[in-house]
C-alpha positions as CSV (number, residue, x, y, z in Angstrom):
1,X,-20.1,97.3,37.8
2,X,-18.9,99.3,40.6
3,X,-20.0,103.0,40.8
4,X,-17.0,105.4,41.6
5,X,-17.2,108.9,42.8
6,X,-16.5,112.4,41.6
7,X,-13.7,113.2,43.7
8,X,-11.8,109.6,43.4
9,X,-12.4,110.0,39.3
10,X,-10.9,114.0,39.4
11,X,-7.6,112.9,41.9
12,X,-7.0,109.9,39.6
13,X,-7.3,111.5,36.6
14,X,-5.0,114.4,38.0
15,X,-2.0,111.8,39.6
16,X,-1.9,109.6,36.0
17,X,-1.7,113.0,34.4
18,X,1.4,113.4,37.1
19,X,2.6,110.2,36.2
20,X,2.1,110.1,32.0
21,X,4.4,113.9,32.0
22,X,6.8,112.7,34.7
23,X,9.9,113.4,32.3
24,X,8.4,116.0,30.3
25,X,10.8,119.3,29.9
26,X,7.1,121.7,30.3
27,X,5.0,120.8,33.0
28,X,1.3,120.6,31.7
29,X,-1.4,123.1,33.2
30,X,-4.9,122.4,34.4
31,X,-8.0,123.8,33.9
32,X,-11.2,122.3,35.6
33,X,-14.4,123.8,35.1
34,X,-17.6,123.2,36.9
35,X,-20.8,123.4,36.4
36,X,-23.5,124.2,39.3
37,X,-26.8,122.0,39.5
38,X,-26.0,120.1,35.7
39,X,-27.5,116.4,34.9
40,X,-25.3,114.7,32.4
41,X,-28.6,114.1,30.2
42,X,-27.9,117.9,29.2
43,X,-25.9,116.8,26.8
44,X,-26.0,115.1,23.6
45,X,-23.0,112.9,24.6
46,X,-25.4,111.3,27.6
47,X,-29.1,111.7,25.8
48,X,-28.4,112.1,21.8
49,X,-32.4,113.7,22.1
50,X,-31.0,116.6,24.0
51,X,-31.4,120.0,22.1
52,X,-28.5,121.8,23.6
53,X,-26.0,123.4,21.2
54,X,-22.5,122.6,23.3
55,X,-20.1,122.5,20.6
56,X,-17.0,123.0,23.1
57,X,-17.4,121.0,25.9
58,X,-18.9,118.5,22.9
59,X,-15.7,118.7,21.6
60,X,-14.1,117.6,24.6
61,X,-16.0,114.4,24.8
62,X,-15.4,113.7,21.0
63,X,-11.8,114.5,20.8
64,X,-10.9,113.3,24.8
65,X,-12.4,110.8,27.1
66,X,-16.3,110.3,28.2
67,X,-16.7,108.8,32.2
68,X,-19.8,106.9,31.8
69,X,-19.5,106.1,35.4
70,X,-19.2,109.6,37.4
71,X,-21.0,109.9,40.5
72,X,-21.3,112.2,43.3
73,X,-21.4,110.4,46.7
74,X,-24.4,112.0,48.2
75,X,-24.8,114.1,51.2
76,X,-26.0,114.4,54.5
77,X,-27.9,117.8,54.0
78,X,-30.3,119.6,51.3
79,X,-27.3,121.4,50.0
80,X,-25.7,118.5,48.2
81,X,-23.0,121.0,46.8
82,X,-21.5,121.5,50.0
83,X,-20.2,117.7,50.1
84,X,-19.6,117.4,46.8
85,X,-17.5,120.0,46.5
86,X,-15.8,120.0,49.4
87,X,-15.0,116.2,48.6
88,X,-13.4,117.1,45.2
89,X,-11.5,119.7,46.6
90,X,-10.2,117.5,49.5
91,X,-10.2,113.8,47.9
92,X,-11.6,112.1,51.0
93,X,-15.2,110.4,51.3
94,X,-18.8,111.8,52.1
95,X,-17.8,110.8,55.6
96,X,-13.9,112.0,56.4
97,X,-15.0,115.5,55.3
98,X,-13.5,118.5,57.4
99,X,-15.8,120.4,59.6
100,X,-17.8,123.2,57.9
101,X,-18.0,126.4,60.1
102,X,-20.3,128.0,62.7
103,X,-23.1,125.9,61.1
104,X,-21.6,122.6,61.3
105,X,-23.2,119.9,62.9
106,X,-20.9,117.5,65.0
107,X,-22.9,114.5,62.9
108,X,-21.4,115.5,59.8
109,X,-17.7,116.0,60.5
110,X,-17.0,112.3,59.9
111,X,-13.9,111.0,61.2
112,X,-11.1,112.5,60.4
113,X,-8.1,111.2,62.8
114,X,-7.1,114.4,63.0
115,X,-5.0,114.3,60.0
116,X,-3.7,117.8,57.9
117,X,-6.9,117.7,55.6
118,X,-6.6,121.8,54.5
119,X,-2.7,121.1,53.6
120,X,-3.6,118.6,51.1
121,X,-6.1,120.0,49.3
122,X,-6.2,120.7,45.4
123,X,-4.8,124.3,45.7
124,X,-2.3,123.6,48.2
125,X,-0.8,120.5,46.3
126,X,-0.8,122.7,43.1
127,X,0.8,125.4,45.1
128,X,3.6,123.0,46.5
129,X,4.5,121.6,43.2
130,X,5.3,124.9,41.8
131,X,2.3,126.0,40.1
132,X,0.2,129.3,39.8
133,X,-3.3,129.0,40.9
134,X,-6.4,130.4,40.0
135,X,-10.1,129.8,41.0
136,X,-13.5,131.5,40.4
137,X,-17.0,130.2,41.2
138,X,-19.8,130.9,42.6
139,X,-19.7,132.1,46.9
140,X,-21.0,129.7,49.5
141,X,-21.5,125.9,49.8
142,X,-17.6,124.7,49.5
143,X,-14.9,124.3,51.4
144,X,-14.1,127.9,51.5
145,X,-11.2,127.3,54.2
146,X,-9.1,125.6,50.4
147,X,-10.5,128.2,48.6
148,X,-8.4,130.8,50.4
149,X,-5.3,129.0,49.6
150,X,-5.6,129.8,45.7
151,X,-3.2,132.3,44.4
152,X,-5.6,134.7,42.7
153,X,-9.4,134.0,43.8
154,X,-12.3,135.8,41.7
155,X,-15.4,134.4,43.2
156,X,-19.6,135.9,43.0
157,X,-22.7,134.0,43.0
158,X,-23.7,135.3,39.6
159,X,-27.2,133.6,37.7
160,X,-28.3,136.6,35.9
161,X,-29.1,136.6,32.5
162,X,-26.7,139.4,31.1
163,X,-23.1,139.7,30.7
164,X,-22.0,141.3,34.2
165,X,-24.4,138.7,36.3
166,X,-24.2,135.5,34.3
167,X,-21.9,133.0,33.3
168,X,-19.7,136.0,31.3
169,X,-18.8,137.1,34.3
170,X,-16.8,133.7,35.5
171,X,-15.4,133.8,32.0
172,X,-14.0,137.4,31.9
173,X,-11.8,136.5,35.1
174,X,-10.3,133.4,33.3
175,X,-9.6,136.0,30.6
176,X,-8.3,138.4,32.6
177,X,-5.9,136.3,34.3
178,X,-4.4,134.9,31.0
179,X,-3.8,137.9,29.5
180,X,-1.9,139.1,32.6
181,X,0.3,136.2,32.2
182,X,0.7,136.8,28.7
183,X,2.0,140.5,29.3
184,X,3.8,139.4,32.7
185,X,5.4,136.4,30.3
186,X,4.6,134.1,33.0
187,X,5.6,130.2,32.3
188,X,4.9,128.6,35.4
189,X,2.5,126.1,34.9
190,X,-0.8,126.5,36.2
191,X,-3.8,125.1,37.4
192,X,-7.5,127.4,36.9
193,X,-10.4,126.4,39.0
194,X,-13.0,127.9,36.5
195,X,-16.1,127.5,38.4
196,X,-19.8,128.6,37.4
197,X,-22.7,129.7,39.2
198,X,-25.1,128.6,36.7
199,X,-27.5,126.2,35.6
200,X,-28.5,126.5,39.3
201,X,-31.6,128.4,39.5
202,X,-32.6,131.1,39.5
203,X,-32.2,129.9,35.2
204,X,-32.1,133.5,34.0
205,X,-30.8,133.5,30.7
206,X,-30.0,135.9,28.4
207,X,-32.8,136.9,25.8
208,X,-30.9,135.3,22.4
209,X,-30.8,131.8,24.4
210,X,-34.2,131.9,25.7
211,X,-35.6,132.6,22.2
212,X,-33.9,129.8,21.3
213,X,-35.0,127.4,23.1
214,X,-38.7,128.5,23.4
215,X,-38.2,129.8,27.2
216,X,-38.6,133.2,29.2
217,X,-37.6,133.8,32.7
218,X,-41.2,133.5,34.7
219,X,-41.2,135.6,37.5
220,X,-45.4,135.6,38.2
221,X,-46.0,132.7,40.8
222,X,-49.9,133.2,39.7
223,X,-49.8,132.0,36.6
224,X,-48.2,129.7,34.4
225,X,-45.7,130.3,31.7
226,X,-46.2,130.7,28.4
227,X,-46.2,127.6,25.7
228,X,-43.8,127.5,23.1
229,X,-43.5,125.1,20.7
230,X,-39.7,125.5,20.8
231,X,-39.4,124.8,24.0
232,X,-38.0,121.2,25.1
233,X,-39.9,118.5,25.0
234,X,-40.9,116.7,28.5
235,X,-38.2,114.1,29.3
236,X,-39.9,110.6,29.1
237,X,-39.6,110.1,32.7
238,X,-41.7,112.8,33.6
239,X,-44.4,112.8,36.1
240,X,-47.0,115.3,37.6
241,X,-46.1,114.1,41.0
242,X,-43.5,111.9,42.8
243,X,-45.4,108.3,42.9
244,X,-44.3,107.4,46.8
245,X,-42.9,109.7,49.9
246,X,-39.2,110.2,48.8
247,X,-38.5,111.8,52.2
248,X,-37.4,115.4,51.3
249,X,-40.9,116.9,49.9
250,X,-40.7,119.9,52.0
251,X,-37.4,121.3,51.0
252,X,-36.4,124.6,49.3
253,X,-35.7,122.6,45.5
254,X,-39.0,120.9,45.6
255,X,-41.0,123.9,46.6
256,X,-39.5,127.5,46.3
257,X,-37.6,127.2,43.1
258,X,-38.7,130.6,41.1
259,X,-40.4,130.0,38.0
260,X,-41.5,126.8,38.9
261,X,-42.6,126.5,42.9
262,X,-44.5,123.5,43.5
263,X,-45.7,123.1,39.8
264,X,-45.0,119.9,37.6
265,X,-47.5,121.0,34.7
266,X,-45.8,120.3,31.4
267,X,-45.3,124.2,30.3
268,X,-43.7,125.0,33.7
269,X,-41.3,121.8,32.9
270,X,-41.0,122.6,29.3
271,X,-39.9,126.3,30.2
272,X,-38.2,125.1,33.1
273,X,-35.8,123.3,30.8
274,X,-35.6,125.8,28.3
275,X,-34.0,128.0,30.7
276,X,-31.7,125.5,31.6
277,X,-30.3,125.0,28.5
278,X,-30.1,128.2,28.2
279,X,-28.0,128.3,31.0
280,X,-26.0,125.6,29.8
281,X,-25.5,127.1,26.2
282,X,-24.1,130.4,27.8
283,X,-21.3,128.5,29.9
284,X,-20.4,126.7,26.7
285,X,-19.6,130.0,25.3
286,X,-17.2,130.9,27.9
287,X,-15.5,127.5,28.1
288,X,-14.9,128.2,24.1
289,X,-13.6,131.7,24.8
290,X,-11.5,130.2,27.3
291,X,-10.0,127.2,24.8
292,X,-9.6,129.5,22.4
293,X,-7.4,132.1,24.4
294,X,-5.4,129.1,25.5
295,X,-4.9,128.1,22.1
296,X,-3.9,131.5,20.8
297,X,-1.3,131.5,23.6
298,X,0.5,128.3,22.4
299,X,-0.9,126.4,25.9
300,X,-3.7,124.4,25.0
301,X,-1.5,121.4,23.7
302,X,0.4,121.5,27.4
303,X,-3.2,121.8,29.0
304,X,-5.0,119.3,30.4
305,X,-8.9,120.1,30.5
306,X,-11.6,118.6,32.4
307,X,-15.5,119.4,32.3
308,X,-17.8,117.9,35.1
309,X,-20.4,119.6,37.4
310,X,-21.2,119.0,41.1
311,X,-24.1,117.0,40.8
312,X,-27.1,116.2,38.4
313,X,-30.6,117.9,38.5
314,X,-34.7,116.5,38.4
315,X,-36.2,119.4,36.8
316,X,-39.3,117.5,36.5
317,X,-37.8,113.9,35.8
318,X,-40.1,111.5,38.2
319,X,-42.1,114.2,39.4
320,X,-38.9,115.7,41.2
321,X,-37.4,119.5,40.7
322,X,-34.0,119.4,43.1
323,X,-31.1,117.6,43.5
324,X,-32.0,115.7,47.0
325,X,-32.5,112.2,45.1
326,X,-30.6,109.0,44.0
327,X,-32.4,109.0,40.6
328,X,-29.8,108.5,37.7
329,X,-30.2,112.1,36.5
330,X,-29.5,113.8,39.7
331,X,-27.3,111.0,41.2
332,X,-25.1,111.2,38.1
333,X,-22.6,113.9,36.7
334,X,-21.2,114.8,33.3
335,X,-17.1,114.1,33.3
336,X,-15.2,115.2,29.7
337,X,-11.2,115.2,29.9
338,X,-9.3,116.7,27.3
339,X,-5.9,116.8,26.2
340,X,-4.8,112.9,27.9
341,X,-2.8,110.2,25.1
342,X,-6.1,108.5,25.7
343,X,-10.0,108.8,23.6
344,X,-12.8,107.3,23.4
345,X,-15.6,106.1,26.0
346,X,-15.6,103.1,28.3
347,X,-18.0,102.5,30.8
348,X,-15.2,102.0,33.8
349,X,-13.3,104.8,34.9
350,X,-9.8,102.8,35.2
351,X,-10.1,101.6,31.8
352,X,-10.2,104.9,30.2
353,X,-6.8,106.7,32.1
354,X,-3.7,106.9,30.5
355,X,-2.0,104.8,33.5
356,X,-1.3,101.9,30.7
357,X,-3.2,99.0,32.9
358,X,-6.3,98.4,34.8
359,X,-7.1,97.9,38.0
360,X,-10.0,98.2,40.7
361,X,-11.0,101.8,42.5
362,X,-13.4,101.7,45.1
């Protein structure tokens, strides 16, 4: 069965949303939130043995549609986010991709033909067709040149494990900007980018979530953490140490990560993990302050929601801590949509969009 990427699965999803509300009187919003660094075996949904408590993005995938089949495309340097992101914002493949700055390399522009790639971006579609648009994420590693075209942009690398520098943060601006459209009485339809920062290290999560899941944020590179009996188990694919050269042992994921460096001992993994669900727990929190705001407003039945993240994570799966691999974990992403005349989970993308027939992607 044929693999598809991130960016064709988002852009498809978006145009049968188009197509399914052609006639409608109300236009229906957007809001797509992603996560930074996530493996789709986070979830329950993916790996039923996961511990983390995600009841609103859970709810997503139990009330909406599950892609079984969402892939990022890979990418042509360590930082695998700049690709991936750029591609979903763009729509075009790992190698049409626009140039990236000052640091580009003439080896990664792809071809492009020349053709108006900024013009027909995500925001500047959305902007075209009428719509209000609003993004915040993390800074860095995109294709910031589309991010400028958003209509309100909030966006700070923020990994910290309290309100004001973690996940909170992103949420508060979502917040913010719906209640100004509530007092402005603002009905254009709109599209929210609601971007995170986190479960990309550094994991710092706040104290309640660590304690819950048997973690603490390890600073000492001396020492190991502590064990925990709550703290996750070790994924069964685990290993001490990557069994073969895999071509990228020297990079900044596999060696410099804080709290866990070069170690692959079982209660730097364990707390490793701990952290990360921690992580991942906190942005569920703000994705359910979010629904529930849109709710209270009378827009979360005219809003289409979608939950995905740039690319999957090792964190000690096959002796591997970064993102810089093809394993399913890392390779793969999670990909909830709420809110389409379609539920349930296939395993091919095309069967599971509300175009009313199938038909071959990639």
């Amino acid at each position: 069965m044929r693999k598809t990427t991130l960016f064709t699965l988002l852009l498809l999803a978006i145009a049968a949303l188009w197509q399914a509300n052609a006639e409608a009187a109300k236009r229906p919003n957007v809001l797509f939130i992603i996560a930074d660094d996530q493996s789709p075996f986070d979830f329950k949904t993916y790996d039923p043995s996961s511990l983390l408590d995600a009841p609103a993005i859970g709810g997503m995938a139990s009330k909406g549609m599950t892609l079984d089949q969402a892939y990022h495309m890979g990418s042509m340097s360590g930082a695998v986010c700049s690709p991936s992101r750029t591609m979903v914002m763009s729509g075009r493949t790992l190698w049409h991709l626009p140039r990236r700055g000052k640091k580009h390399l003439k080896r990664e522009e792809g071809v492009t033909k020349g053709e108006d790639i900024l013009n027909n971006t995500i925001p500047a579609v959305f902007n075209r067709a009428g719509y209000d648009t609003m993004r915040t994420c993390k800074n860095g590693n995109s294709y910031n040149a589309a991010n400028e075209l958003f209509t309100v942009r909030e966006d700070a690398t923020k990994r910290g494990g309290t309100p004001e520098t973690g996940s909170e943060w992103h949420g508060d601006r979502v917040i913010n900007y719906l209640n100004g459209r509530e007092r402005a009485n603002d009905d254009d339809p709109f599209f929210i980018y609601f971007g995170f920062s986190h479960p990309h290290d550094v994991r710092d999560g706040t104290p309640d979530l660590l304690k819950k899941y048997g973690a603490v944020n390890h600073r000492d590179k001396k020492s190991l953490p502590p064990a925990n009996p709550k703290a996750p188990k070790l994924p069964l694919n685990w290993l001490p140490k990557h069994p073969f050269h895999h071509g990228h042992p020297g990079l900044r994921d596999e060696v410099s990560v804080g709290g866990v460096w070069e170690n692959r001992d079982e209660r730097t993994i364990r707390n490793e993990i701990g952290r990360q669900l921690a992580c991942a727990e906190n942005i569920d929190h703000q994705v359910a302050r979010v629904l529930k705001k849109l709710k209270d407003m009378g827009e979360l039945e005219n809003t289409y929601v979608f939950y995905t993240a740039d690319h999957g994570m090792a964190i000690g799966r096959h002796g591997l801590q970064g993102k810089q691999n093809l394993y399913e974990h890392t390779w793969r992403v999670p990909f909830f949509c709420h809110g389409t005349r379609d539920q349930g989970r296939y395993p091919s993308p095309w069967q599971r969009l509300p175009f009313g027939r199938s038909g071959h992607l990639m």
